[in-house]
C-alpha positions in Angstrom: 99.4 48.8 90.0 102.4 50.6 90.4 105.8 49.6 90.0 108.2 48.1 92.6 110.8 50.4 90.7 108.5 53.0 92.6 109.1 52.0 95.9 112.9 51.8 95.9 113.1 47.6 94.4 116.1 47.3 92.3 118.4 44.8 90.9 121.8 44.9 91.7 124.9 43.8 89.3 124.5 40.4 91.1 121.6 39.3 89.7 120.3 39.9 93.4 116.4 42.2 94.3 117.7 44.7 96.6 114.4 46.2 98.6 113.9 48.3 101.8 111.8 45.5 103.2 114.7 43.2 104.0 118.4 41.1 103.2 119.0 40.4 99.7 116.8 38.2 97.5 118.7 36.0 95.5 117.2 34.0 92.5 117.7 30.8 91.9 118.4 29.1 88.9 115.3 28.2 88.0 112.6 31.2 89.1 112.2 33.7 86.3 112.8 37.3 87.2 108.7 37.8 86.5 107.9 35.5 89.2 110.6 37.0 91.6 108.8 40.2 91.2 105.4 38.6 92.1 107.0 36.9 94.5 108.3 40.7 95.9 105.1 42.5 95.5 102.9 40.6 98.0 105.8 40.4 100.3 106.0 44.7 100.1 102.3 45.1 99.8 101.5 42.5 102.8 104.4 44.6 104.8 102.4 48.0 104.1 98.9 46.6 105.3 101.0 45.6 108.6 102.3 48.9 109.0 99.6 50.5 108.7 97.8 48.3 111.0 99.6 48.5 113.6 99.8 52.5 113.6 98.6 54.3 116.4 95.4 55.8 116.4 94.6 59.4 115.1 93.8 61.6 118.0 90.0 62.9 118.2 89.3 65.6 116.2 87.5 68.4 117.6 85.4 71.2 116.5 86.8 75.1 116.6 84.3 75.5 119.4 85.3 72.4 121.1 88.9 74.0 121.1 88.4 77.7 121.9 85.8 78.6 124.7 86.0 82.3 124.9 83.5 83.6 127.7 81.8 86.6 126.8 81.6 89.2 129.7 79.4 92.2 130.0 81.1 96.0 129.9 79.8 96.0 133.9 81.9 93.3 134.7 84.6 94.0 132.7 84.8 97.6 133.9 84.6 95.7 137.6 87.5 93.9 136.9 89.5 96.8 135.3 88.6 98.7 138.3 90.2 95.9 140.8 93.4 95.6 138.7 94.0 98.9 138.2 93.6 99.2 142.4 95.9 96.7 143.1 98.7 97.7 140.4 98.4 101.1 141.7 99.0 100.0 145.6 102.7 101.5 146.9 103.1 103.9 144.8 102.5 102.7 141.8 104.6 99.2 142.2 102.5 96.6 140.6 102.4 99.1 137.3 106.3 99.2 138.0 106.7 95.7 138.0 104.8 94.6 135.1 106.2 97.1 133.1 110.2 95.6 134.2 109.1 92.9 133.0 108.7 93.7 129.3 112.0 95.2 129.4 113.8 92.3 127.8 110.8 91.2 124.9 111.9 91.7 121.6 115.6 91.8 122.0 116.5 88.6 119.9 115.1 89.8 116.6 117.0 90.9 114.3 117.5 93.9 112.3 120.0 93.6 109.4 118.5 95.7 107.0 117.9 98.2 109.0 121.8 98.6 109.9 122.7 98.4 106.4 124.5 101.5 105.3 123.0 102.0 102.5 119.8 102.4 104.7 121.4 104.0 107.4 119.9 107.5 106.4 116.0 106.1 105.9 115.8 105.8 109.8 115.1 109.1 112.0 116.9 107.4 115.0 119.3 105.1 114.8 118.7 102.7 117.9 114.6 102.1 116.6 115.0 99.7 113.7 112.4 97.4 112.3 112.7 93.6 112.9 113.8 92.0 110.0 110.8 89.4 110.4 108.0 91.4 110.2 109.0 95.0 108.7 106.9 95.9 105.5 108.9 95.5 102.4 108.1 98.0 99.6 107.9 96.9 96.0 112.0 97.3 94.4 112.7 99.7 92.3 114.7 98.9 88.4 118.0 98.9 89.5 117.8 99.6 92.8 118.7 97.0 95.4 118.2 98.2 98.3 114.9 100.1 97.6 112.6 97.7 99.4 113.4 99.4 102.9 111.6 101.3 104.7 111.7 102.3 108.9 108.1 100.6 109.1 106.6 97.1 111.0 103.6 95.1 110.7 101.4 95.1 113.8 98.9 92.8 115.2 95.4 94.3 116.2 93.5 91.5 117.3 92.5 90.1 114.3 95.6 89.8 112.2 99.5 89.8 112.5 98.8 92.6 109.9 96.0 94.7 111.3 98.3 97.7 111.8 101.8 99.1 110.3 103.5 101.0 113.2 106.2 103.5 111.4 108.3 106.7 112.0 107.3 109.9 111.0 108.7 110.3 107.2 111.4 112.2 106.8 112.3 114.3 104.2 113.9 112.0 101.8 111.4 108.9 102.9 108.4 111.2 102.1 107.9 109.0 98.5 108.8 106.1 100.4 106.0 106.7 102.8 103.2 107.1 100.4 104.5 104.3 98.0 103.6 101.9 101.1 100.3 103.6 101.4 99.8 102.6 97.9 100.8 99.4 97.8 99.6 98.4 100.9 96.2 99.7 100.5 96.0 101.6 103.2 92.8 103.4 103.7 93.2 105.0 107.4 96.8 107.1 108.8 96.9 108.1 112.1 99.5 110.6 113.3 99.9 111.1 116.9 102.5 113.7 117.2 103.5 117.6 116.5 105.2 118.1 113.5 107.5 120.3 115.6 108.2 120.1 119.7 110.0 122.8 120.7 113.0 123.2 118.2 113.1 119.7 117.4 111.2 118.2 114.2 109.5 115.2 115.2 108.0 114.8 111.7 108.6 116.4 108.7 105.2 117.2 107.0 103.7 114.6 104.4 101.0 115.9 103.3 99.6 119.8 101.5 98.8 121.7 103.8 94.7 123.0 103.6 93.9 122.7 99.9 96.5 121.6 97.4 98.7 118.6 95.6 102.1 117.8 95.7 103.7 114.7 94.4 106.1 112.3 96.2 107.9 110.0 93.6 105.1 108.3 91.4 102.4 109.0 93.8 100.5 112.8 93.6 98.6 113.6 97.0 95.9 116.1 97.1 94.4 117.5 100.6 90.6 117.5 99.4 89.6 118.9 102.6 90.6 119.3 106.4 88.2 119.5 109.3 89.6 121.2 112.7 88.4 120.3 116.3 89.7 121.1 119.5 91.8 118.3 120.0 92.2 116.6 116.7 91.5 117.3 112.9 91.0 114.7 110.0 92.3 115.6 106.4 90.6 113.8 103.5 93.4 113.0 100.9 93.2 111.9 97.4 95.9 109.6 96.2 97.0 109.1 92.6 99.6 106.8 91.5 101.6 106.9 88.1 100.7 104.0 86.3 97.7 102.4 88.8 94.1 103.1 87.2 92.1 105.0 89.1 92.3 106.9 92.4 91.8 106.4 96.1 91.0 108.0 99.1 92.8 107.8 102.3 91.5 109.3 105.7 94.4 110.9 107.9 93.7 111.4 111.7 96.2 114.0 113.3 96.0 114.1 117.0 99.0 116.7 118.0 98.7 117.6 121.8 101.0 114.4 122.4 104.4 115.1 123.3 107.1 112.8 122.9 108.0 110.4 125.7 105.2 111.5 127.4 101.1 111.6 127.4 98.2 114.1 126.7 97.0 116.2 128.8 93.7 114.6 128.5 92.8 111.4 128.9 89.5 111.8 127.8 90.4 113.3 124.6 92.0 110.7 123.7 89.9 107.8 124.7 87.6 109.9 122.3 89.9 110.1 119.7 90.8 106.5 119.5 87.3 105.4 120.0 86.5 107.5 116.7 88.8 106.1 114.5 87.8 102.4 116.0 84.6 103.5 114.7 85.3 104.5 111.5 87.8 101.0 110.9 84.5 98.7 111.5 82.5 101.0 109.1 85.0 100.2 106.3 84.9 97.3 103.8 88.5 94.7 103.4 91.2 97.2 103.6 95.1 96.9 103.8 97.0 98.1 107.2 95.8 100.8 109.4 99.4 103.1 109.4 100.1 104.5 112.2 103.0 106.4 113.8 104.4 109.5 116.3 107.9 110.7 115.6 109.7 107.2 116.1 106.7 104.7 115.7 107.0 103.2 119.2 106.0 105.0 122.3 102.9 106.6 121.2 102.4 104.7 118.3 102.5 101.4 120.6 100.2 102.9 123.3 97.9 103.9 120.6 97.7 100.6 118.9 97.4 98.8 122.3 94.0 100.4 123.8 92.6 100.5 120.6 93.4 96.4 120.4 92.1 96.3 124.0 88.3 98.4 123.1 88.2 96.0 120.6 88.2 93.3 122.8 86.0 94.7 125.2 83.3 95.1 122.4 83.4 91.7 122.0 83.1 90.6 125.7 86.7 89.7 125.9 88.4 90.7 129.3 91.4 93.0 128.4 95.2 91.9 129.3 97.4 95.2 129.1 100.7 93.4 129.5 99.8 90.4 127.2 98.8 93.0 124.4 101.8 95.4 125.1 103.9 91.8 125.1 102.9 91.3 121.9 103.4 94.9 120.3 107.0 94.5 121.2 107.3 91.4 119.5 106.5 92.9 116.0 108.4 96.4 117.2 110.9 97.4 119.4 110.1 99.2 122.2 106.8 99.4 122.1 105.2 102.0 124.7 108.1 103.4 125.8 107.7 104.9 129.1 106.1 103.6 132.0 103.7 107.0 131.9 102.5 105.6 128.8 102.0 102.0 130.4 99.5 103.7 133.2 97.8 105.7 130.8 96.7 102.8 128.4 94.9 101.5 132.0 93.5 105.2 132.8 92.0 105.3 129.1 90.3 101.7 128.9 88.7 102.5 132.6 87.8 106.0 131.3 86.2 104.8 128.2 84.6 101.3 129.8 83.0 103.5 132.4 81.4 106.1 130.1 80.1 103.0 127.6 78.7 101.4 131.0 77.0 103.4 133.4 76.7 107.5 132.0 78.0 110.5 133.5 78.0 109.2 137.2 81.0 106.8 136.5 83.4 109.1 133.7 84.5 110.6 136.6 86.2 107.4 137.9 89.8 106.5 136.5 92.5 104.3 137.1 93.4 104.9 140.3 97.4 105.3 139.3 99.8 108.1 140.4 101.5 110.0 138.0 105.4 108.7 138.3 107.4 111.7 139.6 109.0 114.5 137.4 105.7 113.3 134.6 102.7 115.6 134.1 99.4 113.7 135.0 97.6 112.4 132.1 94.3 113.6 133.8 93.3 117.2 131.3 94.2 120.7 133.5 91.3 122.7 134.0 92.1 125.3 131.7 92.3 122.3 128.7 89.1 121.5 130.2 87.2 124.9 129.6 88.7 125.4 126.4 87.1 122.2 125.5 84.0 123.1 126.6 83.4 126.3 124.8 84.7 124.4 121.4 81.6 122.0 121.8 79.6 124.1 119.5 82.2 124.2 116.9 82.8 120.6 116.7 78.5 120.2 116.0 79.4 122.8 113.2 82.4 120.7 111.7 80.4 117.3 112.3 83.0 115.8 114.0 81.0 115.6 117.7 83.4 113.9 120.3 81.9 110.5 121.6 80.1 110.5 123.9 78.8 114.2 124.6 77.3 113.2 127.8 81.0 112.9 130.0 81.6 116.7 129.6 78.9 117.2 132.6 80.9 115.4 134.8 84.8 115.8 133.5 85.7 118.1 136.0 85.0 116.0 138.6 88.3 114.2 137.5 90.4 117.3 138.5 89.0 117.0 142.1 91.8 114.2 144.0 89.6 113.1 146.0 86.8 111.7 143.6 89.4 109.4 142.4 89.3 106.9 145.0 86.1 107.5 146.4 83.9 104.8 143.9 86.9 102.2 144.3 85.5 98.7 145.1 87.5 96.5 147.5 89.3 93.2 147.2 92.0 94.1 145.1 93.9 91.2 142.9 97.0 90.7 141.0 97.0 88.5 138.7 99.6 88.3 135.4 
């Protein structure tokens, strides 16, 4: 049994029991200090039993599927419901998109982000109002000597599974370029997507990371090699080879570059890049356990966020799971500021999801039906031009040549029925409903 000493009995310099059951025991004269103890035992034992006794009872446990009953919902009726949202959120111009899209304005603003403002890391970040919250950014191994070598402009993001499914960053600049690829390392990063020009207009939006065509080049302790580089219309996907100094063996890492995104803005085509995202959606499941899918534009927020937010929501739909735009855009800015920047980019996450749940649904017939949304003034629709539109077309050939077949093939019979305005609401159903 275990000793009173144990359970905070002591004597005191009185010749008095001092316990946290009561007053002060004193002896008497004639009661030996063994049978005091016995004495003090049952008392603090009998105490316990009451205590516990008289706790209150432990509520029910119940099982993970007692807790969490997720209806599954077929494509149809999720595209039906899509389809009423995105009609009511389009009414007045556009208002309820408006609205929802205020409303996130404030989300994320009480993080913090010391490190980021340090001066020593002052020149890691492209711009200097986008810095990574200081409870979530990715912190890179530290260098001998080097104190502040942990940094880098890059935050985990969640992805439906983990807080960590994604790491959202800016396009690496010149001197972050080893920084950059050190993460990839280290994070085991098996998939980088890049959804910006290196260049718009005169400005650099990212500085380039990787050898061009063929060819190595090393960044710090880490030698990258483009093994190959396949070219569509809208997209092309290098296969890079990775070797760091000191780490046995090699690895391959896939790199997605999607440029026909310009910044603060949206593509041209919608459809390209439901396609786009939907392939490298496909290509995640078909991997074993990885590390963080990177992803990033020229800041790592607008595009990066509305990229990271319909692929999160096409996940959900393959799994029955009726898509929330604003709950999922909520929590992007949680884990990085500014997420989706512009309200353009808000509408177009909507116009995608409806666009790709309508081809995976019904064929042709329903591609041509979108989000019913107007462009906001002074924007370019996200709807593709018809001259994007042929240009597509003719490439369909090369993309069988190079493998890399945009799917499905079956909406380029009925894409150009999206350039015709009055398609658009023709297939509406009614009832609209707003719902938060």
């Amino acid at each position: 049994m275990c000793s009173l000493l144990d359970h905070g009995v002591s004597l005191n310099g009185f010749g008095a029991v001092a316990t946290p059951l009561g007053p002060l025991l004193l002896l008497t004269a004639t009661q030996s200090l063994d049978s005091k103890f016995k004495e003090l035992s049952k008392l603090f034992f009998d105490t316990q039993d009451h205590v516990q006794a008289n706790k209150p009872p432990r509520p029910k446990a119940y099982s993970t599927t007692q807790k969490m009953r997720i209806s599954v919902h077929s494509p149809a009726n999720i595209l039906q419901e899509v389809r009423l949202r995105c009609q009511s959120l389009a009414a007045n111009g556009n208002s309820g998109y408006r609205q929802e899209f205020e409303e996130l304005k404030d989300v994320g603003k009480e993080y913090s982000t010391r490190a980021g403002e340090l001066e020593v890391n002052r020149g890691k970040n492209r711009y200097p109002a986008v810095l990574p919250y200081d409870h979530n950014r990715v912190k890179l191994s530290q260098l001998d000597f080097q104190l502040h070598s942990d940094y880098i402009n890059a935050s985990y993001v969640p992805g439906g599974c983990t807080e960590r499914d994604f790491i959202c960053t800016q396009g690496p600049l010149r001197s972050t370029m080893a920084d950059f690829w050190r993460m990839v390392c280290e994070q085991n990063v098996r998939i980088i997507v890049m959804v910006t020009a290196l260049k718009q207009k005169d400005m650099v939006m990212c500085n380039q990371y990787w050898p061009p065509e063929r060819g190595t080049v090393s960044f710090g302790p880490v030698q990258v090699t483009t093994l190959s580089c396949v070219r569509g219309p809208d997209y092309c996907i290098n296969t890079i080879n990775l070797r760091q100094r000191g780490c046995p063996g090699d690895r391959i890492v896939t790199h997605y570059h999607y440029p026909f995104w310009p910044d603060m803005g949206v593509p041209k085509e919608a459809v390209s890049l439901c396609a786009f995202t939907d392939r490298v959606r496909q290509h995640l499941d078909t991997l074993p356990p990885h590390g963080p899918t990177v992803v990033h534009c020229s800041a790592g927020i607008g595009r990066s966020g509305t990229f990271v937010s319909l692929m999160w929501l096409m996940q959900l739909c393959m799994r029955g799971v009726r898509p929330d735009v604003r709950a999922a855009v909520q929590d992007q800015r949680r884990h990085r500021v500014m997420m989706v920047q512009t309200l353009e980019q808000y509408i177009l996450i909507y116009q995608c999801l409806m666009h790709w749940l309508a081809v995976r649904t019904a064929g042709p017939q329903e591609s041509s039906v979108q989000s019913q949304a107007s462009p906001p003034r002074g924007h370019s629709h996200p709807h593709m031009s018809s001259k994007r539109l042929s240009r597509g077309t003719r490439s369909k050939k090369h993309w069988e040549d190079t493998e890399l077949r945009t799917p499905p093939a079956r909406t380029q019979n009925s894409v150009k029925q999206l350039l015709n305005p009055g398609n658009l609401l023709r297939r509406l159903l009614p009832a609209p409903r707003h719902n938060t």
